[in-house]
MDAnalysis code that builds the backbone (N, CA, C; Angstrom):
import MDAnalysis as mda
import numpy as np

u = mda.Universe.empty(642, n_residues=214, atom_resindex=np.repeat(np.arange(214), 3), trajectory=True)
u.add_TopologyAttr("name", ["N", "CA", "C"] * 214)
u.add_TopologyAttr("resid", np.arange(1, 215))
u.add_TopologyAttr("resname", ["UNK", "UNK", "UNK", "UNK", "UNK", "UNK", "UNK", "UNK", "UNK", "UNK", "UNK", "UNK", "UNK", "UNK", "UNK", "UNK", "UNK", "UNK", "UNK", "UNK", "UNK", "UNK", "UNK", "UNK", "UNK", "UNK", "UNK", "UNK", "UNK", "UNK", "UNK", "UNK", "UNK", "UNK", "UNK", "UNK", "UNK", "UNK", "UNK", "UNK", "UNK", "UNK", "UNK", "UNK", "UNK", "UNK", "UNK", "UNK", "UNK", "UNK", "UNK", "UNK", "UNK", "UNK", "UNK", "UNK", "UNK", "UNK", "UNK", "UNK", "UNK", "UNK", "UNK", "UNK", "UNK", "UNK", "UNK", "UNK", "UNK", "UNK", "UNK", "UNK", "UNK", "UNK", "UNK", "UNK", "UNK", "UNK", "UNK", "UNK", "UNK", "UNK", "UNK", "UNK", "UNK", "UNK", "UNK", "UNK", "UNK", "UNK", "UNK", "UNK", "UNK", "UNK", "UNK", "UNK", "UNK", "UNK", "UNK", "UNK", "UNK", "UNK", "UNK", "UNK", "UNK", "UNK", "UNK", "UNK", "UNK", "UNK", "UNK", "UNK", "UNK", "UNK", "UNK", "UNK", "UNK", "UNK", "UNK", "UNK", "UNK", "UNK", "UNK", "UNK", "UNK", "UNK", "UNK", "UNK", "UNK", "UNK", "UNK", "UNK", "UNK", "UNK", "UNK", "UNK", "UNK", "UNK", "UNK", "UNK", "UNK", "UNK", "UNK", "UNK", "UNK", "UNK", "UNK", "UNK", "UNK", "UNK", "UNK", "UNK", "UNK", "UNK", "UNK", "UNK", "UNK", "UNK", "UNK", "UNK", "UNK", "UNK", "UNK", "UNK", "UNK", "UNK", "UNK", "UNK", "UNK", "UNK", "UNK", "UNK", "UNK", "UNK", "UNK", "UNK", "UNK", "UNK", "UNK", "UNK", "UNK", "UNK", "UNK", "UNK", "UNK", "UNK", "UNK", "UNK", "UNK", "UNK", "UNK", "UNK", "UNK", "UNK", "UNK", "UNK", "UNK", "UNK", "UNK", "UNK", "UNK", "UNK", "UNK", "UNK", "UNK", "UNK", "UNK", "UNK", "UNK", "UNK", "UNK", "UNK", "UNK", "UNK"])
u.atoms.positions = np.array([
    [117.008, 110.256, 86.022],
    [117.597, 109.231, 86.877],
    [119.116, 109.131, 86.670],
    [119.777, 109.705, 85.671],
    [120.977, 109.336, 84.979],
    [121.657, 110.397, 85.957],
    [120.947, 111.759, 86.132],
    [121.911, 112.555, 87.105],
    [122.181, 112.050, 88.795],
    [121.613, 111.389, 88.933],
    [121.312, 110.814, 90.523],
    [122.932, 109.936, 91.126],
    [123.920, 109.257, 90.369],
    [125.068, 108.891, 90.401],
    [126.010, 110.203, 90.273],
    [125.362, 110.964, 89.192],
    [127.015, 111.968, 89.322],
    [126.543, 112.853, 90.613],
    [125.011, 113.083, 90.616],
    [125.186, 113.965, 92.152],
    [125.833, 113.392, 93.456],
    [125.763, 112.075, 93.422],
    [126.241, 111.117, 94.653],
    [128.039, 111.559, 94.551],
    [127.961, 111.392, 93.209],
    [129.681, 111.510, 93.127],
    [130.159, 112.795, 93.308],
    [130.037, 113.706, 93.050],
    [129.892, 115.512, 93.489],
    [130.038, 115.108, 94.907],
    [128.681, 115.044, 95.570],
    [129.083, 114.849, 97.059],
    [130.307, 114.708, 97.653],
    [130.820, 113.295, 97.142],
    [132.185, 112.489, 97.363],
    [133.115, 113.057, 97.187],
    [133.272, 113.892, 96.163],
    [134.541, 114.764, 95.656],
    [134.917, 115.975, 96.369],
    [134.069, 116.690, 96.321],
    [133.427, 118.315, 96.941],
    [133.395, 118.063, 98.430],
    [134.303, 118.896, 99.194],
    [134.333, 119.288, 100.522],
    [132.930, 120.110, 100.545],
    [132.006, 120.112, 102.028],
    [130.939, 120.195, 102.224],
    [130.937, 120.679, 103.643],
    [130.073, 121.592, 103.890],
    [130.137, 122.563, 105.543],
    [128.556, 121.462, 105.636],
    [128.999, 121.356, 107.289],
    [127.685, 120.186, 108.042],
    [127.752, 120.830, 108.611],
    [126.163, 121.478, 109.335],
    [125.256, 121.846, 110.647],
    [124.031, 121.279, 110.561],
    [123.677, 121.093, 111.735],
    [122.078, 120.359, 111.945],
    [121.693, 121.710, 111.865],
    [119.971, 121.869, 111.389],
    [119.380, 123.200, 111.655],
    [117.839, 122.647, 111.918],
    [117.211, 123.493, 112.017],
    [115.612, 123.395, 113.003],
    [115.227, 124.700, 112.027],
    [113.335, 124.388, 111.527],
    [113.344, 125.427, 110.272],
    [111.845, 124.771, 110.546],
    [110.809, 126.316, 109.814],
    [109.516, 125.635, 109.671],
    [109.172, 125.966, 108.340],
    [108.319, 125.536, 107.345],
    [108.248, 125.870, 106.615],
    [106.707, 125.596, 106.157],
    [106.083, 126.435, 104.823],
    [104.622, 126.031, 104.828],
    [104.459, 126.383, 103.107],
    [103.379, 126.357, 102.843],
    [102.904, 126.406, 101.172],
    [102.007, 125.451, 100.526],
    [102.195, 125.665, 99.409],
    [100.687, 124.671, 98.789],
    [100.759, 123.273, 98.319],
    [100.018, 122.134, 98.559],
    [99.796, 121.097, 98.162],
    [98.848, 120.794, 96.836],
    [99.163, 120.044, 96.025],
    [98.174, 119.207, 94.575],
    [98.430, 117.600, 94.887],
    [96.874, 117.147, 95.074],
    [97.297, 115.895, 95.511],
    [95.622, 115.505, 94.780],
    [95.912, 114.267, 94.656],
    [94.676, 113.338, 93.908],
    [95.127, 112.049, 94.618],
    [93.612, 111.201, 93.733],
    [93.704, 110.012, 93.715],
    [93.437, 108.933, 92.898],
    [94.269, 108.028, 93.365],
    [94.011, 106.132, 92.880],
    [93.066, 105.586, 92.836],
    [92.369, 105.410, 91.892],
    [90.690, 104.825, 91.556],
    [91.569, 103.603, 91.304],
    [91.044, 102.582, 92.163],
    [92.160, 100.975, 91.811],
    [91.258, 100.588, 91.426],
    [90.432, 100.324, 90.481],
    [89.821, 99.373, 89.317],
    [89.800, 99.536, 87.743],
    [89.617, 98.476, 86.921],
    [89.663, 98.735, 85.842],
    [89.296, 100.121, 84.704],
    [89.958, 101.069, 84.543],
    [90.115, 101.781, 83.984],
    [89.592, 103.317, 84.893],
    [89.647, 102.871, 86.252],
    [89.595, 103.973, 86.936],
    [90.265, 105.249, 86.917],
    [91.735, 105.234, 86.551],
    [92.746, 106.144, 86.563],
    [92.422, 106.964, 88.114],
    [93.597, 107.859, 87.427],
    [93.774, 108.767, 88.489],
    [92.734, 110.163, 88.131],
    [92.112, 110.772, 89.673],
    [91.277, 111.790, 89.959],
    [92.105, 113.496, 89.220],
    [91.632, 114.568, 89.158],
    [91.405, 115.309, 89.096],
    [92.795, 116.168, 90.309],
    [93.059, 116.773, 90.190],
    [93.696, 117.309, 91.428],
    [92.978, 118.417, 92.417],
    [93.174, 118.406, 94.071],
    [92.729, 119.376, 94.520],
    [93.977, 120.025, 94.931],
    [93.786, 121.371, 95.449],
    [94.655, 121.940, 95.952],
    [94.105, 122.089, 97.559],
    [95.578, 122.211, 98.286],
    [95.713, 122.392, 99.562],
    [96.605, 123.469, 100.363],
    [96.994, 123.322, 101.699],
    [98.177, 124.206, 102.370],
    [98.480, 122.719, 102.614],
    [99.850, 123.093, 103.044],
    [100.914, 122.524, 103.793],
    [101.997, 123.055, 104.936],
    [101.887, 122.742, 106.480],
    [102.435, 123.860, 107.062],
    [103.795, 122.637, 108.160],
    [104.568, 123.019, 108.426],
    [105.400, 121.399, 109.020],
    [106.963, 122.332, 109.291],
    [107.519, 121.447, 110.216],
    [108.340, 121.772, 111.222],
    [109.459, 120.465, 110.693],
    [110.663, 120.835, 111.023],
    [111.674, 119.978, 109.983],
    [112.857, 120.213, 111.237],
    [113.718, 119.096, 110.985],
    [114.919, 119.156, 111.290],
    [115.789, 118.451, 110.698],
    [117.284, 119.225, 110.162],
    [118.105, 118.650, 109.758],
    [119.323, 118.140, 110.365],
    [119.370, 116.603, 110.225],
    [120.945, 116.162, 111.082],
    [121.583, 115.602, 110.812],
    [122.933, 116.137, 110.631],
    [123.940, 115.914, 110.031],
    [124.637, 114.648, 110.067],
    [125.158, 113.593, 109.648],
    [125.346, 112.049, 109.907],
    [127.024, 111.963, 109.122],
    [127.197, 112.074, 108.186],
    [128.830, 112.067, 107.552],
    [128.682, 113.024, 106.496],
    [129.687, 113.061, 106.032],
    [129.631, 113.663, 104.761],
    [128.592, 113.538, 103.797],
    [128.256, 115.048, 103.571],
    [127.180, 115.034, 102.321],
    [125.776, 114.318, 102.618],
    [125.536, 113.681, 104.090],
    [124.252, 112.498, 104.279],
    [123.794, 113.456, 105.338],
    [122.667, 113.134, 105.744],
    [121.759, 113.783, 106.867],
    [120.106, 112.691, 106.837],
    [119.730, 112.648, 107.999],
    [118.606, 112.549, 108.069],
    [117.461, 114.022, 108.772],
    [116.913, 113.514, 107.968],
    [115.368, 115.041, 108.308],
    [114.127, 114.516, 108.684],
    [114.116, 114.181, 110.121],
    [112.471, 113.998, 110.387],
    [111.307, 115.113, 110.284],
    [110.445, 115.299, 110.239],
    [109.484, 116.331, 109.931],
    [107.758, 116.123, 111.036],
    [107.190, 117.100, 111.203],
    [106.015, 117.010, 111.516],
    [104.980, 117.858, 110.883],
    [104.231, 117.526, 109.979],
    [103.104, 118.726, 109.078],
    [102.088, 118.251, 109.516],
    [101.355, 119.448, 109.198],
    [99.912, 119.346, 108.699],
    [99.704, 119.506, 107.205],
    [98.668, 119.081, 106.555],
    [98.812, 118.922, 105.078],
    [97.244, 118.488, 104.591],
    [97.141, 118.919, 103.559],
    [95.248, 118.383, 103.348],
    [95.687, 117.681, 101.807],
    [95.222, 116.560, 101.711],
    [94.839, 116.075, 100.896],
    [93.469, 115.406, 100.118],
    [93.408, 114.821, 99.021],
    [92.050, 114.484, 98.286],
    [92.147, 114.587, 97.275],
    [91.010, 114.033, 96.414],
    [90.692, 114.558, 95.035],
    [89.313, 114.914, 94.267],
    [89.537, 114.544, 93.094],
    [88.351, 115.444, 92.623],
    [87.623, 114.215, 91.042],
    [86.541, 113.822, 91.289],
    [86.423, 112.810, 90.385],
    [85.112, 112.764, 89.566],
    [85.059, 112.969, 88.440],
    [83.931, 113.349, 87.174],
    [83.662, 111.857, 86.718],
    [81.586, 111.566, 87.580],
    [80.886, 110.621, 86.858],
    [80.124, 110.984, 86.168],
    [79.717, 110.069, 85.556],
    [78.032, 110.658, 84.512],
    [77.332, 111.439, 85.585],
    [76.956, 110.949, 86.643],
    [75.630, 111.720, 87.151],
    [76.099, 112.906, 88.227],
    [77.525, 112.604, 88.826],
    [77.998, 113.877, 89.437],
    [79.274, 113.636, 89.693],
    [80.374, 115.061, 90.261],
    [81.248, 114.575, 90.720],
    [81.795, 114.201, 92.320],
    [82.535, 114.140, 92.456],
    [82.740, 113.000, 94.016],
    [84.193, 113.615, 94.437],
    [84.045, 114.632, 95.360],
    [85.366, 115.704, 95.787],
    [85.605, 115.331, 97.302],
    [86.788, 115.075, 97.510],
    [87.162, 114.198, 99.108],
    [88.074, 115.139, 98.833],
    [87.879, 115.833, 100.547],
    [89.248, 116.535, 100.840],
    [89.437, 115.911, 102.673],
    [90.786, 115.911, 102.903],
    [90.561, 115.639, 103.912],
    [92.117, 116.542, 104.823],
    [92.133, 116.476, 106.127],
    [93.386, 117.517, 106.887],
    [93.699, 116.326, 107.772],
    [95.569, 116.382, 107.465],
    [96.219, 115.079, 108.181],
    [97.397, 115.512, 109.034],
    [97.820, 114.667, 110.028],
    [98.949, 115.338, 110.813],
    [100.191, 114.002, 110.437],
    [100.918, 114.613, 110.086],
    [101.831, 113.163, 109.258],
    [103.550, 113.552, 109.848],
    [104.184, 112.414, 110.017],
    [105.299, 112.661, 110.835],
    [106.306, 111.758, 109.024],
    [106.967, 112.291, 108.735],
    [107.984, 112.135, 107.913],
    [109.621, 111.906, 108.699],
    [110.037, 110.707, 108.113],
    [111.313, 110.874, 107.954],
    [112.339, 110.647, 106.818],
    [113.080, 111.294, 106.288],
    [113.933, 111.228, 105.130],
    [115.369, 110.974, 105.693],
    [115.666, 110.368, 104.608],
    [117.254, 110.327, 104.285],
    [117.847, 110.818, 102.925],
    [118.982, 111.902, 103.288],
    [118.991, 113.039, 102.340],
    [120.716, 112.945, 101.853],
    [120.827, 113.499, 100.620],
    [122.110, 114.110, 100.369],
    [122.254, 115.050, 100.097],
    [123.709, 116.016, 99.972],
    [123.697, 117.467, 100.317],
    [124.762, 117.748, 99.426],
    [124.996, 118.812, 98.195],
    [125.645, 119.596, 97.914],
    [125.866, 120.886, 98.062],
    [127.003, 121.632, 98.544],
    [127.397, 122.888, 98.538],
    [127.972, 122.829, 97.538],
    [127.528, 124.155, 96.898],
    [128.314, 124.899, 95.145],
    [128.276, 126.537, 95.839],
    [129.302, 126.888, 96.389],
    [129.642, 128.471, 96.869],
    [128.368, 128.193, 97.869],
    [127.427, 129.595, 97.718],
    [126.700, 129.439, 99.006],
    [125.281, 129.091, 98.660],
    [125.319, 128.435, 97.810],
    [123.718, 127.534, 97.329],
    [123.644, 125.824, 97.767],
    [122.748, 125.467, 98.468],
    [122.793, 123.812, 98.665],
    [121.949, 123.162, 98.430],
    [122.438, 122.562, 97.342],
    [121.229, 121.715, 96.596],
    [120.821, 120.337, 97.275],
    [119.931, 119.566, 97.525],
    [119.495, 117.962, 98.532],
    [118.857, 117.249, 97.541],
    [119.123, 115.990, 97.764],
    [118.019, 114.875, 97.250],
    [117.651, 114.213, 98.290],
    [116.462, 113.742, 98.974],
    [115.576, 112.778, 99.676],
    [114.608, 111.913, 99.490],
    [115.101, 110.743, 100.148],
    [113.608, 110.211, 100.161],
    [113.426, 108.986, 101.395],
    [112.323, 108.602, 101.877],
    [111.881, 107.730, 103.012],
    [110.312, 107.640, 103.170],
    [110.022, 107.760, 104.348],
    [108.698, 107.092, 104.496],
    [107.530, 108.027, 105.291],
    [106.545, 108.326, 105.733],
    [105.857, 108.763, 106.147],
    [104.046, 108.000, 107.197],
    [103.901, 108.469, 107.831],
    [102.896, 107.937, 108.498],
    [101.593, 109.193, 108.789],
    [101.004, 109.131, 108.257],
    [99.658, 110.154, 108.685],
    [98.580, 109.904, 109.158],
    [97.838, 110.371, 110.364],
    [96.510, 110.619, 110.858],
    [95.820, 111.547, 110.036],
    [94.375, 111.002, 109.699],
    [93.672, 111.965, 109.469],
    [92.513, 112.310, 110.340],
    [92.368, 113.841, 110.519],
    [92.170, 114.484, 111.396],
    [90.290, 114.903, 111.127],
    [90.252, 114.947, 110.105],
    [89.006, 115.315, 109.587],
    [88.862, 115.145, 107.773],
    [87.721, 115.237, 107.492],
    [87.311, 115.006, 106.072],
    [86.142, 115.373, 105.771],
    [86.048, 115.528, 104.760],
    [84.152, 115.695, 104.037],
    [84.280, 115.292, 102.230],
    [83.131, 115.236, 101.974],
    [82.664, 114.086, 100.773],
    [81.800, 115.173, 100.199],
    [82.024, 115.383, 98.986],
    [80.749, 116.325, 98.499],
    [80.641, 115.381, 97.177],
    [79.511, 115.516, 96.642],
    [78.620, 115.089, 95.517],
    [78.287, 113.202, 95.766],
    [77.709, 113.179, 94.730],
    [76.493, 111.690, 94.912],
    [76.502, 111.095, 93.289],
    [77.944, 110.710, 93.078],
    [77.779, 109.807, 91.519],
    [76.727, 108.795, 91.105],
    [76.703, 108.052, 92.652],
    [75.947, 106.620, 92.711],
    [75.169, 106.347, 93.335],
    [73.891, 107.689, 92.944],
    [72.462, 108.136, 93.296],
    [71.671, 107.055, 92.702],
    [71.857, 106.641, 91.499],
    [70.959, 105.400, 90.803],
    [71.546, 104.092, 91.472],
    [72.476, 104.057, 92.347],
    [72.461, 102.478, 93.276],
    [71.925, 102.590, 94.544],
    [70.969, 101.643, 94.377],
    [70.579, 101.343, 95.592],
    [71.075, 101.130, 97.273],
    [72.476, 100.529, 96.974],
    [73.187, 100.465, 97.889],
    [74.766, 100.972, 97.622],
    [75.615, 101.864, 98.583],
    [76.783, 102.319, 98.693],
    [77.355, 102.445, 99.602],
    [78.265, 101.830, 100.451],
    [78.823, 102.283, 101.485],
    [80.286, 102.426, 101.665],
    [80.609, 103.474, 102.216],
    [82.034, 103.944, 102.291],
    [83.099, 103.405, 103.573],
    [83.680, 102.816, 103.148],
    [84.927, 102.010, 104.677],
    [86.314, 103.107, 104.661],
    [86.177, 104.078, 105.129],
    [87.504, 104.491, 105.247],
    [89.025, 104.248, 106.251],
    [89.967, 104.657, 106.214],
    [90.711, 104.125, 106.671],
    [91.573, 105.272, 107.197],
    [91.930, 105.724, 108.868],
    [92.418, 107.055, 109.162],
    [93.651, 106.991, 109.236],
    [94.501, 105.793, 108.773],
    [96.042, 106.243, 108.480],
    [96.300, 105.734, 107.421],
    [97.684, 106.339, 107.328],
    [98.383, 106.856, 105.915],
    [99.468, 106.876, 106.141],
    [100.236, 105.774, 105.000],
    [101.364, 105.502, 105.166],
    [101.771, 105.412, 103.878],
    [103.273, 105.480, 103.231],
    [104.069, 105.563, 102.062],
    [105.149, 105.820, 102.203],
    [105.889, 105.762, 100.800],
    [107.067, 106.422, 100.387],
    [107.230, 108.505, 100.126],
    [107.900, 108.537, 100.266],
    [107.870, 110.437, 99.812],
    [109.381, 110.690, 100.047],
    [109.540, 111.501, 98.491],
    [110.516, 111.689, 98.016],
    [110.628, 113.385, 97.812],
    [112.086, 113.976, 97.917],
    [112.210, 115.425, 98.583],
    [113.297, 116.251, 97.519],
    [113.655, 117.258, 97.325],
    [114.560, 118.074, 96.529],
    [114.324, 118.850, 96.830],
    [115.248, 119.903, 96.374],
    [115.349, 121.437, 96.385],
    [116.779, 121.871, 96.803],
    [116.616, 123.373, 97.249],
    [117.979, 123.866, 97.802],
    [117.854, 124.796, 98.577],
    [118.650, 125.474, 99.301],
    [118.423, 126.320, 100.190],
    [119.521, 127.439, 100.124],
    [119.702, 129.084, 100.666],
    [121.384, 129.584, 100.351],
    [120.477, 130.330, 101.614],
    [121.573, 131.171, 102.218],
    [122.086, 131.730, 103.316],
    [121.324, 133.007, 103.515],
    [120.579, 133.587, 104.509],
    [120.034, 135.002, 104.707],
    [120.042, 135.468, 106.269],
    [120.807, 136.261, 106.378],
    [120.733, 136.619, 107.598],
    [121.429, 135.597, 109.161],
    [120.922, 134.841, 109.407],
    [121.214, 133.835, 110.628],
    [121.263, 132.470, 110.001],
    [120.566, 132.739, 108.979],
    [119.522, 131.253, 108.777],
    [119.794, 131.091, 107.206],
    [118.963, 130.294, 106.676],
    [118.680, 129.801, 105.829],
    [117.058, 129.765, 105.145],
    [117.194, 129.954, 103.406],
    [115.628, 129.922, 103.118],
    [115.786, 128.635, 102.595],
    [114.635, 127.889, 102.707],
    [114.798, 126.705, 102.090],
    [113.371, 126.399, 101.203],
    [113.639, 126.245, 100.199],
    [112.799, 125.789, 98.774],
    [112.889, 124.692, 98.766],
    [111.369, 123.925, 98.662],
    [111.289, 122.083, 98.771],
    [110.170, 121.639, 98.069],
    [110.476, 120.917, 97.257],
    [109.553, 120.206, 96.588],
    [109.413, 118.614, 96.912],
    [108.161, 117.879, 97.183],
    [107.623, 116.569, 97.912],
    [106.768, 116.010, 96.720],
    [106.890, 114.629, 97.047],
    [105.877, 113.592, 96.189],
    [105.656, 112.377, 97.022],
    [104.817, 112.531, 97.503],
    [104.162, 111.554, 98.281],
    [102.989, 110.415, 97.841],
    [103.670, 109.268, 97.925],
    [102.602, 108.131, 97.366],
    [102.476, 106.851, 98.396],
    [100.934, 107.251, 98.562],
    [100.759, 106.667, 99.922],
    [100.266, 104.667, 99.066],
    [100.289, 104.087, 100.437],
    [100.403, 102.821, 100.214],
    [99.160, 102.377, 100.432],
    [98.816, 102.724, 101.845],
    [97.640, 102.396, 102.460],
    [96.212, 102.735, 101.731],
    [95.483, 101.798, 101.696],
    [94.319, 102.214, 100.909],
    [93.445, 103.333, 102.142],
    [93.066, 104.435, 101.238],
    [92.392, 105.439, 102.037],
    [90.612, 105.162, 102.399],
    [89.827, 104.661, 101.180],
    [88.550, 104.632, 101.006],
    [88.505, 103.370, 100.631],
    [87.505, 102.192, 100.801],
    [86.892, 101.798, 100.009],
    [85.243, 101.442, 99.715],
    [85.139, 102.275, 98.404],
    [83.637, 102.212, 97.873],
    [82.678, 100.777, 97.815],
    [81.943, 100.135, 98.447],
    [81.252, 99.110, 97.765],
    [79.621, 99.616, 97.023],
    [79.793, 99.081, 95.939],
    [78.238, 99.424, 95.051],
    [77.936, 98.224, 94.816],
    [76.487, 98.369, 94.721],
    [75.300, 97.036, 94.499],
    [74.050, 97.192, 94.553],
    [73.064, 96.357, 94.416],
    [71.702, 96.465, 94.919],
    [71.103, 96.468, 95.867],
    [72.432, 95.589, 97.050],
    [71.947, 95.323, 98.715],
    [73.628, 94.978, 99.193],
    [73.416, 95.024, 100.695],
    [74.672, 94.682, 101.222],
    [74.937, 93.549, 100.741],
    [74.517, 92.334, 100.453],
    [74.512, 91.469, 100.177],
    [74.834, 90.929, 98.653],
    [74.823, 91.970, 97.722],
    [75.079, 92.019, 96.271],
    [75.283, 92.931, 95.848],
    [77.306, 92.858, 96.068],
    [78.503, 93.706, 95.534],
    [78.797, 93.736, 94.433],
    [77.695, 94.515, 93.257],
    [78.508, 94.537, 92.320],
    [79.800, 95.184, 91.961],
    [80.167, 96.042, 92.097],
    [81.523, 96.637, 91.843],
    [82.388, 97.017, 93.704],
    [83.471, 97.450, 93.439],
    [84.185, 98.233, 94.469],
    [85.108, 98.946, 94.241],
    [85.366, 100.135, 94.466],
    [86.621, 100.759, 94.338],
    [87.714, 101.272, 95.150],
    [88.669, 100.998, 95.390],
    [89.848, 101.242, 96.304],
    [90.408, 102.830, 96.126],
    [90.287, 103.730, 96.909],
    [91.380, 105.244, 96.899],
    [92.380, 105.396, 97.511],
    [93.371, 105.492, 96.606],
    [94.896, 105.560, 97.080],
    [95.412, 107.303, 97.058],
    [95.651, 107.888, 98.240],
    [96.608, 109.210, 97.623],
    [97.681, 109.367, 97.326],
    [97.804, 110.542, 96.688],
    [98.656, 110.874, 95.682],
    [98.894, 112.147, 95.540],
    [99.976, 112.312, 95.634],
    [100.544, 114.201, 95.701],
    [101.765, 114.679, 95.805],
    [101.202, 116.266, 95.419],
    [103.118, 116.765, 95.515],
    [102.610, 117.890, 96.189],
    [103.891, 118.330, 97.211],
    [103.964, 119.746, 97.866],
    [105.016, 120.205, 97.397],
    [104.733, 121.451, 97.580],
    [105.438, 122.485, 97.479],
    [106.000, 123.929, 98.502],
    [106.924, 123.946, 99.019],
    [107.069, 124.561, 100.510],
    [108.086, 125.887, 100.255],
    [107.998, 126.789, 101.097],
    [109.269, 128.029, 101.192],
    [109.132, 128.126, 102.903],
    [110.737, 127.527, 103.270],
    [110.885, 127.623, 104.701],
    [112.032, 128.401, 105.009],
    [112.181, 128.643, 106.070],
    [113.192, 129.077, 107.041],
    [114.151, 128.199, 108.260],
    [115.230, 128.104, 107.964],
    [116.199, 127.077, 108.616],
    [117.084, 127.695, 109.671],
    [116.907, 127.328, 111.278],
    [118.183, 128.058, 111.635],
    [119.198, 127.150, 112.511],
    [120.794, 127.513, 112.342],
    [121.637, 126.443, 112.712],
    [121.583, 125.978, 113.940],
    [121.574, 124.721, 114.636],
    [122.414, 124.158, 115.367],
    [123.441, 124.011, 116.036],
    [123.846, 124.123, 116.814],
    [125.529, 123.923, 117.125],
    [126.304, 124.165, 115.920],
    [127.664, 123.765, 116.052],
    [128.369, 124.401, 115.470],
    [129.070, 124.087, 114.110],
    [129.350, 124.316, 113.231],
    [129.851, 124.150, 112.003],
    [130.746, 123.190, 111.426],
    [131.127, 122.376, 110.737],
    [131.933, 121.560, 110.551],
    [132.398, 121.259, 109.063],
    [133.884, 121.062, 108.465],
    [133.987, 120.955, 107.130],
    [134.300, 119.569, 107.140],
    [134.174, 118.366, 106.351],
    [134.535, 117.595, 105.870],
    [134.946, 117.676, 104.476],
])
């Protein structure tokens, strides 16, 4: 956290080349989840793809905003006594960030972060922990919303740009919730699922109009 001021200040100091660019990029996701009750912790991780369409636009010096559109699968993976309980599910999620930008020669390093909104598109549930309760029923919830936070850097090839990105996304919205008991009518426990994850991406960026130094 201590580097996050001198990168702001770099920015400030350091003359910086601005172009908007348009870039798609794709790669793998690790994402789990938020067991919200007493000593639930966090799930197991699954792995996923991640595939999403980006644009970068340029606003003043060193700032940009980047809206995004992916596809992305998330879920997790969760060990009871009697079995485990694996939710994966495929979401179409529209991101927007607000970013900062260093040029060092022809490498450009970013920090981001903002908010996100996701549909989910489909899902499936494998295993049966809470075979010995009589009663269980699942309330899910098909959007998804949070904070998600962005880094990496990108340098120059050809027309374009490669761009290396790393994501952490922590959603707000409760995804699942479990009720257990003996009858609808007698809830003994419940559990809330929150997701939770990081991507990991290698894209391709290409410029915009035209070039500018500040």
């Amino acid at each position: 956290m201590k580097l996050i001021p001198i990168f702001i200040f770099l920015i400030i100091v350091i003359p910086v080349r601005c172009q908007n660019h348009f870039g798609i990029r794709s790669g793998i996701s690790f994402s789990r989840q938020d067991y919200g009750y007493v000593g639930g912790g966090l799930s197991d991780y699954v792995t996923g793809m991640e595939v999403g369409a980006i644009c970068r636009i340029h606003l003043f010096k060193g700032f940009n905003i980047q809206p995004e559109i992916s596809f992305l699968q998330k879920g997790g993976k969760k060990d009871f006594i009697l079995d485990q309980l694996i939710i994966k599910t495929n979401q179409l999620e529209f991101t927007m960030l607000l970013g900062c930008q260093l040029d060092i020669k022809r490498v450009s390093l970013y920090l981001g972060s903002g908010g996100f909104l996701g549909r989910v598109l489909s899902k499936t549930t494998d295993g049966n922990p809470f075979v010995n309760l009589p009663h269980k029923r699942y309330s899910d919830n098909n959007w998804d919303y949070g904070v998600i936070f962005s880094s990496g850097f990108s340098f120059p090839v050809g027309v374009g740009k490669v761009l290396l990105d790393c994501k952490y996304r922590y959603s707000s919205n409760r995804f699942r919730l479990i009720e257990l008991g003996n009858s609808p009518e007698s809830i003994a426990a419940t559990i809330e699922l929150y997701n939770r994850g990081w991507g990991f991406t290698i894209g391709f960026c290409i410029p915009i109009g035209n070039e500018l130094y500040e």
